[in-house]
ROTORFI-814223 format. One line per 2 residues: for each residue x, y, z of C-alpha. Coordinates in steps of 0.2 Angstrom, whole numbers. Example, Ala and Ser with C-alpha at 12.3 -4.5 7.8 and 13.67 -1.06 7.14 Angstrom:
// ROTORFI-814223
62 -22 39; 68 -5 36
This chain:
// ROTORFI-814223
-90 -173 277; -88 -177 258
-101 -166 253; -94 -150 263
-77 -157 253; -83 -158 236
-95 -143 238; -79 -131 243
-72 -138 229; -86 -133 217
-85 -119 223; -66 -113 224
-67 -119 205; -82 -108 201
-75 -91 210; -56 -93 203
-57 -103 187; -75 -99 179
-76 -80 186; -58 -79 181
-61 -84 162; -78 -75 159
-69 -58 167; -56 -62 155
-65 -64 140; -76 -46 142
-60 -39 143; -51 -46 130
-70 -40 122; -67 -23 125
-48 -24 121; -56 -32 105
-66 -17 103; -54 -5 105
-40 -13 94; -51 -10 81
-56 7 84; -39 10 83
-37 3 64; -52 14 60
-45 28 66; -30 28 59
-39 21 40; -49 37 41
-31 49 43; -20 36 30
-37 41 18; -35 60 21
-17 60 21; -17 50 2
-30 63 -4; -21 77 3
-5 70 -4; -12 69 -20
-19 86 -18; -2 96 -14
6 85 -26; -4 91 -43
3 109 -34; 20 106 -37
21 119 -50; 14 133 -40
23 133 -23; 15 148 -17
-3 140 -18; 2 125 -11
10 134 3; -7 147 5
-17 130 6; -5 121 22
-4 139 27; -23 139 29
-24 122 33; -15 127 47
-27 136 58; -43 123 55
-38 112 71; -27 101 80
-20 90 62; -6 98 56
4 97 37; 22 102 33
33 96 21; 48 88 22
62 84 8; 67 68 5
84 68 7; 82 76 22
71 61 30; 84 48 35
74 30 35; 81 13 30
79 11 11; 65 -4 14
56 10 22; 60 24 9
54 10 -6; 37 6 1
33 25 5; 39 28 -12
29 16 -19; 13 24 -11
12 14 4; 11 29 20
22 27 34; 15 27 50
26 34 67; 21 35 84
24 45 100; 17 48 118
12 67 109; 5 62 93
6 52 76; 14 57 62
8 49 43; 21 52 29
16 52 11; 25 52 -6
24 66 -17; 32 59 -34
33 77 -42; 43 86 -31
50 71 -24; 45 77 -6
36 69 11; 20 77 17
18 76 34; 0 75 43
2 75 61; -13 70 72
-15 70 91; -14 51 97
-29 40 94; -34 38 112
-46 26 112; -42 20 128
-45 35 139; -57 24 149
-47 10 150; -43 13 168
-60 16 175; -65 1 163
-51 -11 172; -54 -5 188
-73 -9 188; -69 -26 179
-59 -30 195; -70 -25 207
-83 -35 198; -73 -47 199
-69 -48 218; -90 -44 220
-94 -59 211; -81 -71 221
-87 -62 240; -106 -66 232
-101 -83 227; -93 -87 243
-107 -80 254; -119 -90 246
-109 -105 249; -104 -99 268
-121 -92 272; -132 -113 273
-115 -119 280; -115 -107 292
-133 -107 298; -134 -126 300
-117 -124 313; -126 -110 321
-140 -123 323; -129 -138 327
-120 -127 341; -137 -124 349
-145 -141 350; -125 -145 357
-127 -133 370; -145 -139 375
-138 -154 375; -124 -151 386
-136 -142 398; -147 -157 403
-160 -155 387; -157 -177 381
-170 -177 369; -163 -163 358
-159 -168 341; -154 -158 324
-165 -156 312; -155 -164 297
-157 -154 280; -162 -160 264
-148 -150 257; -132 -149 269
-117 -149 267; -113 -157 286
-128 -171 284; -115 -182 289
-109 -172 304; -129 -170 311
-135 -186 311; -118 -193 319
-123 -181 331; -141 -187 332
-133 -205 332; -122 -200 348
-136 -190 356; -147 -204 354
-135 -217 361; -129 -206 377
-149 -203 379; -152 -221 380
-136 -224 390; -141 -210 404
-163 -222 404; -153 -237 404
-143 -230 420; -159 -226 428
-168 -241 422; -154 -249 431
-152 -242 445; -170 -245 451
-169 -263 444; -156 -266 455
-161 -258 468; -176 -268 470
-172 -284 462; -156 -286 474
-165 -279 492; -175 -295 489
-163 -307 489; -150 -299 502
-167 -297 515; -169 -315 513
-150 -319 516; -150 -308 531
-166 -316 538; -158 -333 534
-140 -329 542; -150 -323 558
-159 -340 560; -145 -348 558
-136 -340 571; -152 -346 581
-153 -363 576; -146 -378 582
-156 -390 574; -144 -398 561
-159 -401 547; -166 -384 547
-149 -378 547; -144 -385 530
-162 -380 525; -158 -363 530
-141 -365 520; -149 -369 503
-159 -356 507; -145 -343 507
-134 -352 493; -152 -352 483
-152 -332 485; -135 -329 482
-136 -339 466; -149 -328 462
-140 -313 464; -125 -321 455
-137 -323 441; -142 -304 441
-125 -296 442; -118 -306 428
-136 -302 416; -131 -281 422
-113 -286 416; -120 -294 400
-129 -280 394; -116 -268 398
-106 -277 387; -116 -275 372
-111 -257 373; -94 -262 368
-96 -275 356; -106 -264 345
-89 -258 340; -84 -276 336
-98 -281 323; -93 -293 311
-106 -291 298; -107 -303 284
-120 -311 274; -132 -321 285
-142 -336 281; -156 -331 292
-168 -349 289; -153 -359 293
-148 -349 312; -167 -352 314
-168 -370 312; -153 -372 323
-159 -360 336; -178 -371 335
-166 -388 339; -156 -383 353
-175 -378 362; -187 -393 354
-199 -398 369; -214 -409 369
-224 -398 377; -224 -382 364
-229 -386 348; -216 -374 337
-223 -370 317; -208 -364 306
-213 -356 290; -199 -351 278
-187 -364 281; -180 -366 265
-177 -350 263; -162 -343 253
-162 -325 261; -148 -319 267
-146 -302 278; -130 -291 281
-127 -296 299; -116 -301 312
-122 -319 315; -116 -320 332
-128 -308 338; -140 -313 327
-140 -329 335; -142 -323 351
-157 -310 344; -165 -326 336
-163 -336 355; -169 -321 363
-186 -319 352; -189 -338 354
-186 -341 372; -198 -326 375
-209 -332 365; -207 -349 373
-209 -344 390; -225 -334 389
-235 -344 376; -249 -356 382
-243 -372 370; -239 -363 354
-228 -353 345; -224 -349 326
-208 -342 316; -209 -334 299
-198 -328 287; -204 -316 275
-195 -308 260; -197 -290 256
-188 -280 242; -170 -274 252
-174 -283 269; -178 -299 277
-192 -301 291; -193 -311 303
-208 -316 311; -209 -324 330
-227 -327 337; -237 -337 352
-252 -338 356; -250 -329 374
-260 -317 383; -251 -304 372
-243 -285 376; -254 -273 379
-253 -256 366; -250 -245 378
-234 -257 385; -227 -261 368
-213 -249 368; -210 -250 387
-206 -267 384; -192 -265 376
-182 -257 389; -171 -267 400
-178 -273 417; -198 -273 412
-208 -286 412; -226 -288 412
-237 -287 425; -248 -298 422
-234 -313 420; -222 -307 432
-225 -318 447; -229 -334 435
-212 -333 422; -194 -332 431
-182 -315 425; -175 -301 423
-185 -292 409; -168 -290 398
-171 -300 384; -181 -289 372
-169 -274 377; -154 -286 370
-166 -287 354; -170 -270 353
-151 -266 353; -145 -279 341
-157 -271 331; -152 -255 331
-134 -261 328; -141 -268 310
-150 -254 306; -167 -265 308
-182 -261 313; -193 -270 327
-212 -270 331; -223 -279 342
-239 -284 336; -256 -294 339
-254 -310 329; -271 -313 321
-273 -331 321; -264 -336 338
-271 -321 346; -254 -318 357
-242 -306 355; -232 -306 337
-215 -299 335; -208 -292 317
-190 -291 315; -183 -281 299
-166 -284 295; -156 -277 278
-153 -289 264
């Protein structure tokens, strides 16, 4: 789930913070824009006012044309002139030095802007009043499309963050519910960009793992009911001619008969248990690095016999792997025994050195696994046909590889070994 985390993340960053700041800088723009259509505006009337100061004030002299030319200025449009004495203006005197000194004097209302000017001759004010510079009669249209821009761009952002999120739990719900409904070998499709990768393949994981739980059942089940029904006929046939025989010789015969079976079965109910167990441990792994030559060479001592003839290549081997070696052990016992058991005299161990992982190599020079049996092999409780009367089990050893395997993230494939000509076992591990 840390993508999905850091991705909202990125996301709420991008629609608040970054839309935020871009929005605010096009209006702080057209602010910009206006601000200074304002100064220009009011330039232009401070430059008609001071010529038209200048105008009425070379009039001084001849009040009646002045008066004839405001008169007529007048009725040309919505500026307007009057004249106002200067002791009838009340302003503080730092304003009355500046205006008199030819700076204007600017005063605004709601209704319209009024520039006063000095006219040293008469010692009067010349007042141009204007309608307000309203250069922001859009501003409210301007505003309200900037917001809805604004909350446009955030929905857009956020849909196209929601819309992948939502499509792969759409698709995560349906494989669940074909799941639920019987349909085992459903899996999701894992994207190459998702934000709940994690989530599908913990789901593939558990899918996978209830799948092989609900074979292993029926592997089981069949397992045992053939590979108990055995030993329990005999022990019923046995129990019956005891009852029947008198004869103290054949009875003890019969006995260790019976004790025989009954070990038997012992035998089969504790290898079920066993493998039941590894369910559990797999929460329990302690991984570490892993000597792998040196849990070889002690598996090779504890099972040296005269009669195989064992080739170990790689043992001084500095390989490690990221295991747990008390599973590793029993996956390298496992390997060798079987190996062992079905060889005619021979049997080889390799250890081979990739790039990021560690092989290891277990072959004999047995009749071999057929192709078409190699992966049915590897289930618990199957063993194969043409060996199953000669070589004493259960058909669980491989299954208990296969499943340490799994738990390392390794890989295992069963092969034809090229120079003994039997069967040839390649185990990957991690480094």
């Amino acid at each position: 789930m840390r993508a999905l985390t850091i991705s909202l993340f990125c996301v709420v960053l991008l629609a608040t913070i970054g839309l935020g700041w871009m929005f605010d800088k096009l209006a702080s723009q057209y602010s910009a824009q206006n601000s200074l259509q304002q100064k220009d505006a009011i330039t232009v009337l401070e430059q008609l006012g001071s010529n038209l100061a200048m105008s009425l004030d070379s009039l001084a002299k001849s009040p009646f044309q002045r008066q004839l030319f405001i008169d007529s200025w007048q009725e040309n449009g919505q500026y307007r002139l009057h004249i106002v004495a200067m002791d009838n203006f009340q302003l503080p005197k730092k304003l009355i030095d500046e205006v008199k000194i030819g700076k204007p004097l600017l005063l605004e209302t709601d209704d319209s802007i009024a520039l006063y000017f000095y006219m040293p001759s008469s010692d009067e004010l010349i007042v141009l009043t204007a309608p307000p510079v309203d250069v922001k009669q859009n501003g409210g249209v301007r505003n309200f499309l900037l917001t809805s821009l604004f909350y446009i761009a955030m929905l857009l952002v956020f849909f196209l963050w929601l819309y992948p999120l939502a499509r792969r739990l759409l698709a995560l719900r349906r494989v669940a519910k074909a799941f639920g409904e019987g349909q085992l070998e459903q899996r999701v499709a894992v994207g190459s960009i998702s934000y709940i990768s994690d989530l599908e393949q913990e789901f593939n994981h558990m899918a996978q793992r209830i799948e092989d739980l609900v074979n292993d059942v029926k592997l089981l089940s069949g397992a045992v009911s053939h590979d108990l029904r055995t030993p329990l006929a005999r022990i019923q046939f046995g129990i019956d001619t005891l009852q029947e025989e008198d004869d103290p010789v054949l009875r003890r015969r019969f006995e260790q008969r019976i004790s025989d079976n009954v070990t038997e079965m012992v035998d089969l109910v504790e290898t079920l248990l066993n493998y039941a167990r590894l369910d559990q441990a797999m929460l329990q792994l302690d991984k570490r690095p892993v000597n792998l030559s040196a849990l070889v060479v002690s598996c090779l001592n504890n099972k040296e016999t005269e009669s195989i003839k064992v080739k170990f290549i790689g043992e001084n081997s500095k390989a490690n792997v990221h295991a747990d070696p008390a599973y590793l052990m029993i996956l390298i016992n496992n390997l060798v025994q079987n190996a062992m058991q079905y060889c005619q005299d021979e049997i080889a161990v390799e250890i081979i050195e990739r790039n990021n992982a560690v092989q290891l190599v277990v072959s004999d020079n047995g009749l071999g696994i057929d192709v078409n049996q190699r992966d049915k092999m590897l289930k618990p409780f199957t063993r194969g046909d043409n060996v199953r009367s000669q070589v004493k089990g259960y058909g669980m050893g491989l299954a208990i590889v296969k499943r340490i395997v799994e738990w390392h993230k390794g890989e295992i494939e069963i092969e034809k070994d090229a120079v003994l000509l039997g069967a040839r076992f390649v185990i990957t591990l991690p480094k």
